[in-house]
C-alpha positions as a LaTeX table, in Angstrom:
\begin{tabular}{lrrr}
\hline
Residue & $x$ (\AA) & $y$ (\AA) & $z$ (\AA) \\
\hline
Unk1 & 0.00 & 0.00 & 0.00 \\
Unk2 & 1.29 & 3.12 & $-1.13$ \\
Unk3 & 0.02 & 6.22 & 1.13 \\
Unk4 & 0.21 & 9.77 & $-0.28$ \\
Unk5 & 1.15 & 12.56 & 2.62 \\
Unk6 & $-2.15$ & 13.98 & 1.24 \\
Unk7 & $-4.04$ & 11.19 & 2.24 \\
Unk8 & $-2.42$ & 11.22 & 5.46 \\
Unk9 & $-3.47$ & 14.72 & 5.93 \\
Unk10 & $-6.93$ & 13.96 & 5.29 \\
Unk11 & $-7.12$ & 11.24 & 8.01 \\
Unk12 & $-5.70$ & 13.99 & 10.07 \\
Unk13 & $-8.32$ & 15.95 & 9.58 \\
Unk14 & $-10.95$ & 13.79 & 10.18 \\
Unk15 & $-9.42$ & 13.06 & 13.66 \\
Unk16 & $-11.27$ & 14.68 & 16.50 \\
Unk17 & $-8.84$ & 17.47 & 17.88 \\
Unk18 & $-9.19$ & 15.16 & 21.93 \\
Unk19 & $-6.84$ & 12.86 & 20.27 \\
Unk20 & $-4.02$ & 15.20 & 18.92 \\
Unk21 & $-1.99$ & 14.57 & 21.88 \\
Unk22 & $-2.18$ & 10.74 & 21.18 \\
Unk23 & $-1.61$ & 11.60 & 17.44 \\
Unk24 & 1.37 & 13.87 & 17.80 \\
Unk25 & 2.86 & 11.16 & 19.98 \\
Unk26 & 2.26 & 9.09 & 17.74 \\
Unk27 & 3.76 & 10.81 & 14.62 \\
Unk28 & 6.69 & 12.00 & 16.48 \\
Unk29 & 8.03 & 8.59 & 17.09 \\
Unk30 & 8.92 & 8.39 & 13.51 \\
Unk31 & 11.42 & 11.75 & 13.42 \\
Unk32 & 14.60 & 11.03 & 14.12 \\
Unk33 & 15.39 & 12.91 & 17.13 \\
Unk34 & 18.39 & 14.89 & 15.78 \\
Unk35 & 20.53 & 14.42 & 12.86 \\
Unk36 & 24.42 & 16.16 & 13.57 \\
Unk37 & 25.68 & 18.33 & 10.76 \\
Unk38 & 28.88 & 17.97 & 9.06 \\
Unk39 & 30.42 & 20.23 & 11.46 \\
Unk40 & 29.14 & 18.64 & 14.39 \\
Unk41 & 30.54 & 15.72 & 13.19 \\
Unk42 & 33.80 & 16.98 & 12.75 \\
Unk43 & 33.89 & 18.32 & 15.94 \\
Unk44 & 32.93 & 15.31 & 17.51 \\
Unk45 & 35.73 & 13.79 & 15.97 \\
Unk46 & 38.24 & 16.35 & 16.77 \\
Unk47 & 36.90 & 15.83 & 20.35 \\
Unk48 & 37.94 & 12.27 & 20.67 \\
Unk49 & 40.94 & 12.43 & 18.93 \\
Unk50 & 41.99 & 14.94 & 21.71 \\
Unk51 & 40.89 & 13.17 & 24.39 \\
Unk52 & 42.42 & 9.52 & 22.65 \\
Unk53 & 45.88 & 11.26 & 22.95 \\
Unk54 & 44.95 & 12.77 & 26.57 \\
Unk55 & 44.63 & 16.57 & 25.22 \\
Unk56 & 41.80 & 17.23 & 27.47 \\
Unk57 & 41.30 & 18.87 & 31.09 \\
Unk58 & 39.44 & 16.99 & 34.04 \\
Unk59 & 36.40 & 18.06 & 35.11 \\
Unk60 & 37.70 & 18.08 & 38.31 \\
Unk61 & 40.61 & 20.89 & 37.17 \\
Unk62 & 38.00 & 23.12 & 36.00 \\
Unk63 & 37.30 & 26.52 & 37.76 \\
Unk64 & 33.49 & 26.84 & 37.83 \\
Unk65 & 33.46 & 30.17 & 39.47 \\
\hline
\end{tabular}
């Protein structure tokens, strides 16, 4: 079965607006939560390879005031 997003928005429609909170929960659980950009992803990586050869600072070292 092939469903058109403009059939889904019809059956959204037709939904009584009680259950929006059961539909948004629903709907939601098929968006991927977050997707990193190429720069995040490079700065992840830049991250570890800092820590892998022990260029980092303990939390514990930190001044937090």
């Amino acid at each position: 079965m092939n469903v058109s997003r403009e059939q889904l928005h019809d059956l959204i429609n037709i939904v009584d607006a009680s259950e929006f909170d059961v539909l948004y929960h629903v709907l939601s659980k098929f968006i991927p939560e977050d997707t990193p950009t190429s720069n995040e992803i490079e700065a992840i990586e830049i991250g570890r390879e800092a820590f892998r050869q022990g260029d980092c600072v303990r939390h514990e070292d930190i001044d937090w005031n």
